[in-house]
N, C-alpha and C positions, 0 to 999 in steps of 0.2 A: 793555700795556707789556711788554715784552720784560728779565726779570733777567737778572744773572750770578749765577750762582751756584759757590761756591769746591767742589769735587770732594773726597770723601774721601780715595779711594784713586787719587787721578791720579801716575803717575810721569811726573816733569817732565825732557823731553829739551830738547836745546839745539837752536831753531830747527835745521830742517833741509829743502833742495831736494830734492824727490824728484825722482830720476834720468825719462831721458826715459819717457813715458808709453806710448810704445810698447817700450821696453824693457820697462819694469817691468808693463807689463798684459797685451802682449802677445805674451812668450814662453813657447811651449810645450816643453816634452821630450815625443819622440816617445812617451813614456810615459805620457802623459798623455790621448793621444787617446782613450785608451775611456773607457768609460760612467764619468762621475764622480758620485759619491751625493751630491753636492751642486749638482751642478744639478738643478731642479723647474719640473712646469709644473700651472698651474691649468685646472682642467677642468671649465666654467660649461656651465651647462644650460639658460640664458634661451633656447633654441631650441626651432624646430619642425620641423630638418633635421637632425640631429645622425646622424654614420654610425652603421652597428651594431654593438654593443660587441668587436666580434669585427677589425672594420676598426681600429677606433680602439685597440688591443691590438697589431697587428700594427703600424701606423704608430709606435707609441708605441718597440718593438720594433726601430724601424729607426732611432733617433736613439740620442743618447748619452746624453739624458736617466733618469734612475736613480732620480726621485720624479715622483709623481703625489698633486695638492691635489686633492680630493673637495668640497666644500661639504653635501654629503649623503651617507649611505649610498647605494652604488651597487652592487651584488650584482651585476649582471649584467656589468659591466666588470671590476669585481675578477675576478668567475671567468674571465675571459677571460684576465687578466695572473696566472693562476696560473702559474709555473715561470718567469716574465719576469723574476725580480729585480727587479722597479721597487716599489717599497716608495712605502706609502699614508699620506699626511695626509688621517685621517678629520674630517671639518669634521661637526658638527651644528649645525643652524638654531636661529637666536634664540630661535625661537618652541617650541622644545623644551625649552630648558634647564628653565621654570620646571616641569615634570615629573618634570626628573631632579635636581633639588632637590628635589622634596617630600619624597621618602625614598629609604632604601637599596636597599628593592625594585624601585621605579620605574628606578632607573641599571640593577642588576643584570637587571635582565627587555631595558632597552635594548641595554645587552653582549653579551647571550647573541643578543640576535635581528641587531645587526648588526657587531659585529665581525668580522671575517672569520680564518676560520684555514689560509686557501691562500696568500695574501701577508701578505708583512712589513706591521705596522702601526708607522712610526718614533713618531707620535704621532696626538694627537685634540685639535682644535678643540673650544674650548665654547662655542660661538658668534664669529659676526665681529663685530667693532667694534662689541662689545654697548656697552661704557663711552660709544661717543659716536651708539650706535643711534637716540635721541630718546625712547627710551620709557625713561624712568628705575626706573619698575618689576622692572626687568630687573635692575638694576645688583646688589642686596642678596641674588639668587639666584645668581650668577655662584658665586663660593667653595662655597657648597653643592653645587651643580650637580660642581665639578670634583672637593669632596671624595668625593663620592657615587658619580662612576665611577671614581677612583683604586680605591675601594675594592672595585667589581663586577669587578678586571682580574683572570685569573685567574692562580692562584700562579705567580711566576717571572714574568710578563710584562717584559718590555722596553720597552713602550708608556710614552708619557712623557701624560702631561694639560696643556695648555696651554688657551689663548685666544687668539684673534687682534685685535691692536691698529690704530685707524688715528694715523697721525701724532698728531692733534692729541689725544692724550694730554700732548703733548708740551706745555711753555708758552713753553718759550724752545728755542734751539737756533742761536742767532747769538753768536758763533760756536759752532760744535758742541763746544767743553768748557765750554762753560755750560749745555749741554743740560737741562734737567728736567723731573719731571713734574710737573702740572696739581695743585695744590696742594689745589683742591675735589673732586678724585679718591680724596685719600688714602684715605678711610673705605673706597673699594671697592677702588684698585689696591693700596693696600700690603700687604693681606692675601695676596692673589694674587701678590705678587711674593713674599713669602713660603716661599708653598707651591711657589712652582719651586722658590726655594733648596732647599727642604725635600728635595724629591723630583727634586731634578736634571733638571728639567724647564726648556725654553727659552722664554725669553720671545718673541712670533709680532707681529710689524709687519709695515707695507704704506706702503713707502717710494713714490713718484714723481716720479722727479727731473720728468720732462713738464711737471706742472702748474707746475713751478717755470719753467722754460721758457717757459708759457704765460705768465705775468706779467710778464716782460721778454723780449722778444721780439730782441734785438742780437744779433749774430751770433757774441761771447764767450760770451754765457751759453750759445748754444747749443751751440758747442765744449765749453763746460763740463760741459751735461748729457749730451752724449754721448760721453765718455772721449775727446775729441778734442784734437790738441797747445793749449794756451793758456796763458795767463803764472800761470795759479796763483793761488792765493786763499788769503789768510797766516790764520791764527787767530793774533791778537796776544797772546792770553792763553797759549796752548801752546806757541806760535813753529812752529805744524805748518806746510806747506805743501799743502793740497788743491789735486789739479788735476780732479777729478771732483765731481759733485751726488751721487753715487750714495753715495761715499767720506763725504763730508761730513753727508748725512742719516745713516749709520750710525751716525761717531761724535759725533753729538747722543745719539743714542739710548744710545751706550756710558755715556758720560756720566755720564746720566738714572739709571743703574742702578747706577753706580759710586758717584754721590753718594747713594743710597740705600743701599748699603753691599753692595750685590749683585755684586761684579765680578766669580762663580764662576758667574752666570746668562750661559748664553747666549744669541742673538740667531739666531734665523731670520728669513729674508726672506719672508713668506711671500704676498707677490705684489709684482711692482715690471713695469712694463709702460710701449711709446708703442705710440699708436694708426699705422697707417700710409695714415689714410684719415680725413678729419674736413671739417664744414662753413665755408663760406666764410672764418669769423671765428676758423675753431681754427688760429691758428699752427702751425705746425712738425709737424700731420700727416700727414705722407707719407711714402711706403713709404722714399724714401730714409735718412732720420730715424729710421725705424722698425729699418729694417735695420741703420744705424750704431750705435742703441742696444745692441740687441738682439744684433748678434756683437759689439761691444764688449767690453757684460757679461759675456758668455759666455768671452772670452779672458778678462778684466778675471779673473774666477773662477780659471780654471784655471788663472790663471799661479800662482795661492795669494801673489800681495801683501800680500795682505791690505789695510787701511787707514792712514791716517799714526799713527794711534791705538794699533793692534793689528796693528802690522807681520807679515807670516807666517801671517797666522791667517785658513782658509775659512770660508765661511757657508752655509750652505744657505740657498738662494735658488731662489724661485718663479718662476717667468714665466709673467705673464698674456696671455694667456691659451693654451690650445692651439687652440681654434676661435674664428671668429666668432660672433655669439649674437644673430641678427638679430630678434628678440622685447623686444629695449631698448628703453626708452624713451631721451628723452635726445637730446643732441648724435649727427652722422653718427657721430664717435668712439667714442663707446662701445661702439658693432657691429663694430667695427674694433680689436681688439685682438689678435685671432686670428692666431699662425704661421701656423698652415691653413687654407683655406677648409674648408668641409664635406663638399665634393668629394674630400681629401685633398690636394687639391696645393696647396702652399706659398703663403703670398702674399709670402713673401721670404727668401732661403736666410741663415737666422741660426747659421748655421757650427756645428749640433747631428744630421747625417744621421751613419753610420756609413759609409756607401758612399762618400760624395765625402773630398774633403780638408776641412780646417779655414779657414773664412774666414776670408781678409787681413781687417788692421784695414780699418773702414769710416771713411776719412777725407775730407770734405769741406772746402770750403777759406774756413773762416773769414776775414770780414774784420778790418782790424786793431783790435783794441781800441782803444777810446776813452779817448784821453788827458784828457777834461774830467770833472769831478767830478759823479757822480749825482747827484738830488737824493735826501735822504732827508729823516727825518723828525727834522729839527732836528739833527745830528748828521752825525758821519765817516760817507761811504757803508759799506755792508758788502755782503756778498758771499755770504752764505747764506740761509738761509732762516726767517721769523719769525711767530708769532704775530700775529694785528692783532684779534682780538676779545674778547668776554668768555670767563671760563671758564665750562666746563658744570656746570649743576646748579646755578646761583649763584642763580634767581629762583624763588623758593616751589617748588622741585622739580623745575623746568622744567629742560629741555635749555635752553643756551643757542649756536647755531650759531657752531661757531669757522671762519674761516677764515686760511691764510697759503701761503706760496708753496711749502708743500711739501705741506699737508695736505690735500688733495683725496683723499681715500680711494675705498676699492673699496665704501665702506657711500654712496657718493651712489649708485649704482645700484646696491641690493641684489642679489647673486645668487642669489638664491632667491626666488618670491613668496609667504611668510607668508602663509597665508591667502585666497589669490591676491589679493594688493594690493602694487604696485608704488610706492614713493614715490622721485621724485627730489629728492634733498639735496643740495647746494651750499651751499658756507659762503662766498660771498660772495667780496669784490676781493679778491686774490692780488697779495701784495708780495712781489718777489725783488729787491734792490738790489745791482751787483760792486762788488768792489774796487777800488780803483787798484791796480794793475799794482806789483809791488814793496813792497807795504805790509806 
């Protein structure tokens, strides 16, 4: 069951039409075309073709992208992107953390052997989607783990300590100012939201409008997850007007964090990805798809819109992936997330080269919304995206698999194999229900 929950610190604007969506996402000032430090890309190692780190530096080097997602120490690319300005989110594997908890030694010996001091470090993951990894053991080392390397950074760092979150921390998020977290979390997220407060550190999700997509398959919602013109989707409680999934998954999460009293935590992206290549039964994988997402977001960013939420205001955001990672298990999709082939050449120009111009909006020509009413679940349709399972950790310890139409995270195909064992996790049927047009 999907709550509302009433927001501490929500300032309440008066219902409002955001202006056309190619205006407002997709104007640039010629000023803007270089490298912006807030767009990122994620850089997965499930391969056994990957170029050498010397290619993938200078590729990196020819886009306008200004961050680079790590999931592991990688030494030999970092020294490749010495003097590149592309500043590193250092990500360490699940499967380390309970190490760099056990003490102050064990973080401080990990710092010393892998931070790097020829490129910027903006932050460091302590693991991905450890909260909904399945192995709850994890969960009570997390806090330890980030207090332990805050404290090995050496004096004066600028390095911030995070974690990476997937969606379904989340428990509600329809409409996205009811947004909140997973209530059977608190014991491990609240401490942790904490310590960003504490230390000015940004809270790390892994938004995909996609999978949302993939649950209602109509040619609106698909306008909708890909910043394409459509009639909009009201938040009756805020009177906002979202015309994006992207927009909408955020401010759940804004929310989420407001109503925990955190509204000075910020919010990175820190992977949001479509596939442009998927099997018979995956919806809406295709390069064309892919491509519309994909420069979308990337105007959608630059134009610095912000969201109906926190109008004005960028996000650093990741895009998964920079290659293919043909070593997946999994749906054809999930090999298919890659800007590049491994060859280097593109598999669709997402309006991030330095040499060409800036790609037109990718607009596709939506059929007309449907005037009949969804069906939902006992109730007025809605239009975002919802919880439909139990929450985690609710049965003698256990994970319990959440799914909903947004929360298809990057932990179903771990990017890294722990141990060399790869598990695929899916949380089950994906509900996304629109609105009626005007509501």
């Amino acid at each position: 069951m999907v709550h509302l929950h009433v927001n501490k610190r929500v300032t309440r604007r008066p219902p409002q039409i955001m202006r056309s969506c190619i205006h407002d996402h997709f104007h640039l000032a010629p000023s803007q075309e270089a490298s912006q430090s807030f767009i990122g890309v994620n850089y997965g190692t499930i391969a056994d073709n990957l170029p050498p780190p010397a290619s993938t530096a200078s590729l990196l080097m020819s886009t306008s992208i200004g961050k680079l997602r790590l999931y592991e120490p990688q030494p030999e690319l970092v020294a490749a992107l010495a003097g590149s300005n592309i500043s590193i989110l250092l990500g360490i594997p699940n499967g380390d953390v309970p190490n760099l908890a056990s003490s102050p030694a064990a973080a401080a010996s990990w710092a010393a052997a892998n931070i790097p001091t020829t490129v910027p470090v903006s932050a460091i993951s302590v693991g991905n989607e450890l909260l909904n990894s399945g192995d709850p053991t994890l969960a009570p080392q997390l806090l330890p783990a980030m207090q332990n390397l805050l404290a090995a950074l050496p004096a004066g760092s600028t390095t911030k300590i995070s974690t990476v979150h997937s969606m379904a921390v989340l428990s509600a998020s329809d409409p996205p100012s009811s947004g909140a977290f997973h209530p059977d979390l608190a014991g491990s997220l609240d401490p942790v939201l904490d310590f960003l407060h504490q230390n000015g550190a940004p809270f790390m999700i892994n938004p995909y409008p996609y999978f949302a997509y993939a649950s209602d398959t109509r040619p609106e919602t698909l306008a909708f997850c890909l910043f394409q013109p459509n009639a909009g989707r009201v938040d009756a409680v805020s009177g906002l007007t979202y015309t994006n999934m992207f927009d909408a998954q955020l401010d759940a999460i804004r929310a989420a964090l407001d109503a925990k009293g955190y509204g000075d935590v910020d919010i990175v992206i820190a992977e949001t990805g479509w596939p442009y290549k998927g099997d018979a039964d995956e919806a809406g994988a295709t390069v064309d798809n892919a491509k519309a997402y994909t420069s979308n977001l990337v105007a959608h960013l630059r134009s610095q819109a912000g969201t109906p939420r926190t109008p004005g205001k960028s996000v650093d955001t990741y895009i998964f992936a920079l290659y293919d990672e043909d070593l997946k298990g999994g749906p054809e999709s999930e090999r298919s997330f890659g800007l590049y082939k491994t060859d280097l050449t593109a598999n669709y120009d997402a309006g991030l080269s330095k040499s060409g111009s800036t790609a037109a909006p990718t607009i596709l020509t939506p059929s007309p919304p449907q005037s009949t009413l969804q069906p939902s679940r006992g109730a007025t349709p809605t239009g975002f995206c919802q919880t439909t399972a139990a929450v985690p950790g609710s049965t003698q310890g256990r994970q319990v698999p959440l799914s909903s139409s947004c929360y298809i995270p990057a932990g179903a195909v771990p990017r890294r194999a722990d141990a060399g064992t790869w598990q695929l996790v899916w949380f089950g049927v994906l509900l996304c229900m629109a609105m009626v047009a005007g509501m």
